[in-house]
N, C-alpha and C positions, 0 to 999 in steps of 0.2 A: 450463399448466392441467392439473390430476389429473382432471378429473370429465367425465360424460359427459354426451349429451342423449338424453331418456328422452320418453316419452309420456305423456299427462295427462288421461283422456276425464272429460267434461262433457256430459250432456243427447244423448248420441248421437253426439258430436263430439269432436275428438281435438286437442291443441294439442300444443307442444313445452315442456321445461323442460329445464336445465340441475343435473344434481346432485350432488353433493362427496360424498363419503363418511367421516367419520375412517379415519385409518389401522387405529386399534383395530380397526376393522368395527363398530361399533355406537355408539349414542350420541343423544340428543332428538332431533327433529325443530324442524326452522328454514325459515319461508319467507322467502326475500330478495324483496323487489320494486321493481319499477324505476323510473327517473327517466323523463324523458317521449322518452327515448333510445333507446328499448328493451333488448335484453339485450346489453349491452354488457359489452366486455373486464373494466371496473371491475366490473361486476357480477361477470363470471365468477370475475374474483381474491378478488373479498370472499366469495364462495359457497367457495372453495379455503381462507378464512384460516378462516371457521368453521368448515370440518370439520377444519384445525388444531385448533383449541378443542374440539373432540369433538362436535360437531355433524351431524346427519344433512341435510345443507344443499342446498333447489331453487329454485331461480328459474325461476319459470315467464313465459311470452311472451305478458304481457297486452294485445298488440295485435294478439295474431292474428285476434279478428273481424276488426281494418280490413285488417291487412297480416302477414303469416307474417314471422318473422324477420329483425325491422326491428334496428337497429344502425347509431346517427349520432350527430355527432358536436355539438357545441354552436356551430358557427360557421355561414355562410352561409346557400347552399340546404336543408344538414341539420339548420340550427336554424328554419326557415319549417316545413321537413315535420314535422317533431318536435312542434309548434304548434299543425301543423293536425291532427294525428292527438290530440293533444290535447283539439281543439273536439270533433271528432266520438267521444269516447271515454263507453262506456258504465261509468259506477261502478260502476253495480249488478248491472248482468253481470259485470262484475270479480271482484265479492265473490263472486258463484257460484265466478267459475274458482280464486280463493281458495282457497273450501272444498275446491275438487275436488282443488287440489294437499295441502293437507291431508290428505284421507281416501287421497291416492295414497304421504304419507310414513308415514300409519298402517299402511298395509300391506307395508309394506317390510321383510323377515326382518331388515334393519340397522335398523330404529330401534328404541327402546325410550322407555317415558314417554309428559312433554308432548311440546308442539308450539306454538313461540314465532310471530314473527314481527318481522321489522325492514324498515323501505320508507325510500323518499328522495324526495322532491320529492313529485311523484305517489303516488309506494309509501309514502310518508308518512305521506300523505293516509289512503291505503288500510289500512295499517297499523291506524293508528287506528280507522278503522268495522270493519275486522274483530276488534280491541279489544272495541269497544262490542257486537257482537250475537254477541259469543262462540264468535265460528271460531278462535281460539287461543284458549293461557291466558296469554301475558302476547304484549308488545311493547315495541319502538324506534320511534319517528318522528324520522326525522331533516329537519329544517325542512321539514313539510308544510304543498304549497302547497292554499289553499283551508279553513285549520281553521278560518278564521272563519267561515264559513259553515256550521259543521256543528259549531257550541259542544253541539247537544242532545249530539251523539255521543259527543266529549271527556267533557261528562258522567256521561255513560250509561256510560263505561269502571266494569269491577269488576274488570278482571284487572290484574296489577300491569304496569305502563306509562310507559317515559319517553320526554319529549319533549325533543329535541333544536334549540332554533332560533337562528339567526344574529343577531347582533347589528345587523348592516346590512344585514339581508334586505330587498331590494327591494320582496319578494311579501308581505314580513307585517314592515311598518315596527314599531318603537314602541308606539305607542297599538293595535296591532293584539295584540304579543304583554300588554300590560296585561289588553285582552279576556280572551285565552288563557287568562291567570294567574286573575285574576276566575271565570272560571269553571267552575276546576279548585282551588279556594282551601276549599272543604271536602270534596274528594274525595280520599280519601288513597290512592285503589289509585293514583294518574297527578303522578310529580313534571315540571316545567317544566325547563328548563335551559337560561338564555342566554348566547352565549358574545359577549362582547363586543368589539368592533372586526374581524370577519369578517363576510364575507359568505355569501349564497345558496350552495350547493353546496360548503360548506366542507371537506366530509368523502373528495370526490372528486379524488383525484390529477390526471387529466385535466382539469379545470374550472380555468380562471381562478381562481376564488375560494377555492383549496385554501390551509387554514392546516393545518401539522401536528399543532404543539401542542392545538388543538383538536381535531383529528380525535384523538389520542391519549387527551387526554382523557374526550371523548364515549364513546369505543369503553372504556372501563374503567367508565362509565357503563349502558352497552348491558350490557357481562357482568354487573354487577353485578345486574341485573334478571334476567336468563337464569340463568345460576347458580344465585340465590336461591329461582326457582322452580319449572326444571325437571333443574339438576344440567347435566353432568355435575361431580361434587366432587372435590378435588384435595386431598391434602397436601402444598401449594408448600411448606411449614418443610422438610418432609422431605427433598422431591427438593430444594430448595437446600443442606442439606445432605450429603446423598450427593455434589452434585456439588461440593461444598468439598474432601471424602474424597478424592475422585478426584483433585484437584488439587495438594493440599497433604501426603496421607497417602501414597494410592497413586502418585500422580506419574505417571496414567498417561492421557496427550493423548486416546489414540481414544477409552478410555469417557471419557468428558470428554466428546470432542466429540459422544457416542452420545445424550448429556444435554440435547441442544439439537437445535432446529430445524432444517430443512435449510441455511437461510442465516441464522445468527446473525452479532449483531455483542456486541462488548466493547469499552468506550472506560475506560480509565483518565485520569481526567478531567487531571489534573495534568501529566500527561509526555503524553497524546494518543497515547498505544501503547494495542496490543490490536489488533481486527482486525475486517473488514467482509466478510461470508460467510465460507460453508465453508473453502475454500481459505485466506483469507489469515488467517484464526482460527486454522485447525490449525498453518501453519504458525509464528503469535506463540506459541502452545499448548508446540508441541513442541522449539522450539528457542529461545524469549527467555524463557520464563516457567518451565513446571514444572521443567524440570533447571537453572532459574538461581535461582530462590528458594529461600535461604536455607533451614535447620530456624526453624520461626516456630511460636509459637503466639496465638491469638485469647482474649482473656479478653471474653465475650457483655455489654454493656453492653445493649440494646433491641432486639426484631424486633418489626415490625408487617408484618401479613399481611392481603393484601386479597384480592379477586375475582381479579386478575390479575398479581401483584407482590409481590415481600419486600421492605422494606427493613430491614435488616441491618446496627446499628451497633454496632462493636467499637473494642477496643483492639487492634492488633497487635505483636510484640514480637519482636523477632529479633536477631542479631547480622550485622555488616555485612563478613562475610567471605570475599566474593567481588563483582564487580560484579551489581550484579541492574541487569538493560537495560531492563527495564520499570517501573521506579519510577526509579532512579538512572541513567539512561545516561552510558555513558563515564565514572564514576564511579571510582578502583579501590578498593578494600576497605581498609575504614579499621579493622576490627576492635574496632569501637564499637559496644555495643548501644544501642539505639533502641525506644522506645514509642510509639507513632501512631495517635492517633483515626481512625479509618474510618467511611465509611458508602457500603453498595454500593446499589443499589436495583435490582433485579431483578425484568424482566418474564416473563411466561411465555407460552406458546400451548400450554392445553390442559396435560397434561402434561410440557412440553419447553422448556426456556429458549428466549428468544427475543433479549432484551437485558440486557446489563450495563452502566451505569454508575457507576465507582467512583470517591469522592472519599477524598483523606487530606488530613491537616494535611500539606503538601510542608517548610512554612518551617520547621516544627519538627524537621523530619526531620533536614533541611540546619543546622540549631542544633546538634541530638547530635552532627552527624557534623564540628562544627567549622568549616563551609563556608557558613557565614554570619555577621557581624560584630554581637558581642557586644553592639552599643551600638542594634543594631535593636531594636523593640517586637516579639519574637518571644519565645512560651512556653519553648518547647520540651519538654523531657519533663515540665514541670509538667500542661503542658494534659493529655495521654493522664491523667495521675494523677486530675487537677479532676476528669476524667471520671468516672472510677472514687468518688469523695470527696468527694461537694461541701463536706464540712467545711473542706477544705484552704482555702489564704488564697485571697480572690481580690481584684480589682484591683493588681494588685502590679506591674504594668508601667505606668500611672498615676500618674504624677507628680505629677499635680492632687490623687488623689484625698484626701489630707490634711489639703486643704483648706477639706475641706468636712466636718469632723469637728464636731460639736457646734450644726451651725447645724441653723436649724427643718428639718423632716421636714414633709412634704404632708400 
């Protein structure tokens, strides 16, 4: 954990918060709030990953009226006390200590701007009525339990606001999220989002009910609302470009590695090389990849650029004369050029890569390089071309398709 616990007065009274800082030093203001757990590790980490994203990030300790620095866990005796601290929990004092943490990130030489907020379960809930009576300027709710009872609030939202809920959420079935929908169906500051075949607490690594792909989802979901309204803005085209330069041009691993997060990963989807953190990234980096890859060049077929992500699809084009370990392993150099459609999809946190995913055509690689049998339905340098040309012929591995010359069209 990077962040500290800081003090938070309210009404004469003093709580605890938990706060991240970007590493920039500066950056909006974010309240995190908590599940019915209290401030938990999960929390602590998710307050760490937004001031990754440039975030001025506090989770404040909204059960300190019942209990000062409560932290349990969802099983047993800690899921009975979690429950009961629950029964006895005040909303609407909440929303005060809300605001309080608010006006304590307003005053912080680090923040700058708005001041969002994102909740869970509970914090959810809370999220949302501080939505409605305008203690932030936007929010997250991620599967807040009790929004059907508090449809005016959902309502009442006019700050931009997404809702996050589980497909098999226990607490808010079906016919519950219909409600939701219904009554968010001509408010356009507040979109719905259900993720389907998940459960309650999907977004919490700890929890039973932790789906990633949603969580990954949701959370590009989350930025896109934050971003949109209170910054901080990024030229991802850019920095994924530089960090292409650095890889391909300059050939030089540390800035490469300077380009990413503290523990990035990279998977090359086809061969399953690349690397999982710091260490075993630098060293795929420094010794399988930049001093083994070939002179290549990229002719730019599409990039689309989101909240949190490039994706990046090219032609790549090199000559095959040396083994490269990370595309061809054990290969040796056939001194055959090669053209291959790519698509990399690249995540970011904040300014700083976080993930690579890169796909190629593998079969068509393995067709140039002669290493796979002529009589298989494999393009090979035609596909890279197609790419480039859609005039170029297509069906042309289709044997059938002849067949079907002259008969009715739909």
């Amino acid at each position: 954990m990077s962040g500290r616990y800081i003090d938070i007065g309210v009404g004469g009274a003093r709580f605890s918060g938990y706060l991240a800082v970007p590493a920039q030093g500066s950056g909006p203001g974010l309240v995190l709030l908590q599940e019915i757990f209290g401030v938990t590790e999960f929390l602590r980490a998710t307050a760490d990953s937004f001031a990754e994203e440039g975030y001025v990030t506090l989770v404040p300790d909204l059960f300190w009226r019942q209990e000062r620095g409560v932290e349990l866990t969802d099983e047993g005796a800690d899921l009975e006390r979690a429950f009961e601290l629950f029964q006895g929990f005040d909303q609407e004092a909440a929303i005060d200590d809300i605001a309080a943490a608010v006006q304590t990130i307003r005053a912080f030489e680090e923040h700058t701007g708005k001041v969002g907020t994102v909740g869970y379960c509970l914090g959810g809930m809370l999220a949302i009525v501080a939505a409605s009576r305008g203690v932030v300027d936007c929010a997250a709710a991620y599967y807040p339990v009790g929004a059907v009872e508090r449809l005016d609030e959902l309502a009442a939202i006019t700050v931009p606001t997404v809702v996050h809920v589980a497909g098999d959420d226990e607490f808010c079935p079906p016919e519950a999220q219909d409600v939701l929908r219904q009554s968010i169906e001509k408010n356009d500051a507040v979109d719905l989002y259900a993720y389907l075949g998940v459960a309650h607490a999907f977004a919490n690594p700890s929890r039973h009910g932790y789906d990633k792909s949603a969580t990954q989802l949701a959370s590009s979901r989350t930025l896109g609302v934050l971003r949109a309204t209170m910054g901080p803005h990024y030229n991802l085209s850019d920095l994924w470009d530089r960090h292409l330069a650095l890889e391909f041009v300059e050939k030089d691993a540390a800035a490469t590695m300077a380009t990413m997060v503290a523990e990035p990963y990279a998977t090359n989807v086809p061969t399953m090389t690349g690397g999982v953190g710091h260490d075993e990234l630098a060293r795929f980096s420094q010794y399988h990849f930049i001093n083994a890859t070939p002179d290549a060049r990229m002719i730019p077929v599409s990039r689309t650029v989101g909240m949190d992500r490039v994706v990046d699809e090219f032609v790549s084009c090199f000559t095959h004369d040396r083994e490269i370990p990370w595309m061809l392993p054990g290969i040796p150099p056939t001194n055959k050029y090669v053209e291959v459609a790519v698509v990399a999809i690249v995540c970011f946190r904040g300014d700083k890569l976080y993930h690579e995913h890169i796909y190629w055509d593998h079969a068509s690689v393995l067709k140039q390089l002669g290493l796979i049998a002529d009589e298989l339905p494999v393009a090979g340098v035609d596909a890279a071309r197609k790419l480039l040309d859609e005039s170029l012929p297509t069906n042309t591995l289709m044997t059938s398709w002849a067949t079907s010359e002259g008969l009715p069209l739909p």
